[in-house]
C-alpha positions as CSV (number, residue, x, y, z in Angstrom):
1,X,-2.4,-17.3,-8.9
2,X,-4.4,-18.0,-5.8
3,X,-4.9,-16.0,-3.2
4,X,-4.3,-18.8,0.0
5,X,-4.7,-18.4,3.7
6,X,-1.1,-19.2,3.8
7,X,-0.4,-16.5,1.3
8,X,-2.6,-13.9,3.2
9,X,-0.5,-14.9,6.9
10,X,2.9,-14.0,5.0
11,X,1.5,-11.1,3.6
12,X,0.4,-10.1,7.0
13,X,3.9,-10.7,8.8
14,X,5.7,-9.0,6.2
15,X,7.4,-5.8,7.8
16,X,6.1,-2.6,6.2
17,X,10.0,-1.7,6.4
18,X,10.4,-4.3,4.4
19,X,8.4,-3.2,2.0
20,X,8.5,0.5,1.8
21,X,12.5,0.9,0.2
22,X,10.8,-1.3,-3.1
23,X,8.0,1.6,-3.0
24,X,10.5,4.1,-2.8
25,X,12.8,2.7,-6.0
26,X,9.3,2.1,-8.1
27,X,8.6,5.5,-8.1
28,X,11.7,7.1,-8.1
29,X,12.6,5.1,-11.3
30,X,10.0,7.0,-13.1
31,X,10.6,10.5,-11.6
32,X,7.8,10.4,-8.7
33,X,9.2,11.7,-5.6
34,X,9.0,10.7,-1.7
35,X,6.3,13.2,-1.3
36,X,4.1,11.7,-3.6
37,X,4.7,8.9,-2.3
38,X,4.1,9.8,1.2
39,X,0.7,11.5,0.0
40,X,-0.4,8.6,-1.2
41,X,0.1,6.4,1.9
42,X,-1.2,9.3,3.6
43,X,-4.3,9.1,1.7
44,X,-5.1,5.6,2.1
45,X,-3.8,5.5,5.6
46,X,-4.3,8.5,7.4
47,X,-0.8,8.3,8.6
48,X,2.0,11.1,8.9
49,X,5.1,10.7,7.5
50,X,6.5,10.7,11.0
51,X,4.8,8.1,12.2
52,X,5.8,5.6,9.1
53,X,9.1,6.4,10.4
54,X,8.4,4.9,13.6
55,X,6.9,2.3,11.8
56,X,9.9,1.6,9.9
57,X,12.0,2.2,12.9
58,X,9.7,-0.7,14.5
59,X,9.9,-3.0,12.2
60,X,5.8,-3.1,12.3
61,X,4.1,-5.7,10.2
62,X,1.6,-4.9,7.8
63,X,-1.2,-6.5,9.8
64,X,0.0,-4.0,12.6
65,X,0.0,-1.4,9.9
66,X,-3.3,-2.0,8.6
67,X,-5.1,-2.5,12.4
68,X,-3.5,1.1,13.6
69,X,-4.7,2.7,10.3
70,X,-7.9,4.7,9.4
71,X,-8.3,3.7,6.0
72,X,-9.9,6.2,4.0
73,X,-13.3,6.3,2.8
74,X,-13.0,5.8,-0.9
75,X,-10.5,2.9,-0.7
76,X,-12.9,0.7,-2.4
77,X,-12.7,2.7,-5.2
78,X,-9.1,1.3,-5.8
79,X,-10.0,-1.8,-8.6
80,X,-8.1,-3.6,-10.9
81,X,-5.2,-6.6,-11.2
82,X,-2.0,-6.9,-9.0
83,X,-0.3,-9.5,-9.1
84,X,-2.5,-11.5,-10.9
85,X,-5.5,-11.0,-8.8
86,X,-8.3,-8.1,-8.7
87,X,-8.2,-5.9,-6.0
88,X,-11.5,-6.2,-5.8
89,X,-12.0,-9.8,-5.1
90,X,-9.5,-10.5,-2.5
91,X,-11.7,-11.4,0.7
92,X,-8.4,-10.9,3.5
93,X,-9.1,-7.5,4.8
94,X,-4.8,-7.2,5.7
95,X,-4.5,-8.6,2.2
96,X,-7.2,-6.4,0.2
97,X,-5.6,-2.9,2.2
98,X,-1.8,-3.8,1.0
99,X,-2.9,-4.5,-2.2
100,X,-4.1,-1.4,-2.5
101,X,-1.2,0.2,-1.4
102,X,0.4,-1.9,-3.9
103,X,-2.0,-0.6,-6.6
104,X,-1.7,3.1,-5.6
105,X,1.8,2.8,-6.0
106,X,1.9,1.3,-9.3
107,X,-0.3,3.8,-10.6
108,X,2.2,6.4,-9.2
109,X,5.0,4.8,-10.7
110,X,3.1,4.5,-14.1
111,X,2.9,8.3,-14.3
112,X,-1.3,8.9,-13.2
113,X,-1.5,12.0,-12.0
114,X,-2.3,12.6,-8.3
115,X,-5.6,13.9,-8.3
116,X,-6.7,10.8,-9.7
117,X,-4.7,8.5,-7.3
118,X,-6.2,10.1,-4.9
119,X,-9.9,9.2,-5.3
């Protein structure tokens, strides 16, 4: 699968409310908790949990997201395939950052411990 401007403009307007419930059911499936969760976005973000309520409250897009966060340092450290594409190649900056929040919450779900999540 390509990675297409079009592709990269949905990803964009996609609502992180949207979103986040699918987070919450992947990692509760395998036993991870909210807090984990929430430490991870956290991590990559530098956001609070109470302010990704207002964001879900807001209905806030991911490109709003993205722009209002302070991504952290070692985010480039995050490599590998989701959904079909490495991390590491994507060239969209709102694409590459929920990507990997997509990967950080796969590796949660998969059972990696959170020391090593959390680069």
């Amino acid at each position: 699968m390509k990675n297409t401007l079009t592709q990269d403009q949905k990803i964009a307007k996609m609502t992180f409310s949207s979103i986040y419930p699918h987070y919450v059911n992947k990692i509760e499936k395998k036993n991870r908790s909210k807090d984990e969760l929430h430490k991870v976005i956290k991590w990559l973000t530098g956001f609070k949990f109470e302010e990704l309520e207002k964001f879900i409250e807001q209905n806030v897009t991911f490109e709003s997201f993205f722009m209002n966060a302070t991504l952290n340092k070692n985010a480039h450290l995050i490599t590998g395939t989701i959904c079909g594409i490495k991390v590491e190649e994507i060239k969209n900056p709102i694409t590459k950052q929920v990507r990997y929040l997509d990967k950080l919450v796969d590796e949660l779900a998969k059972g990696k411990e959170l020391d090593k999540i959390l680069r």
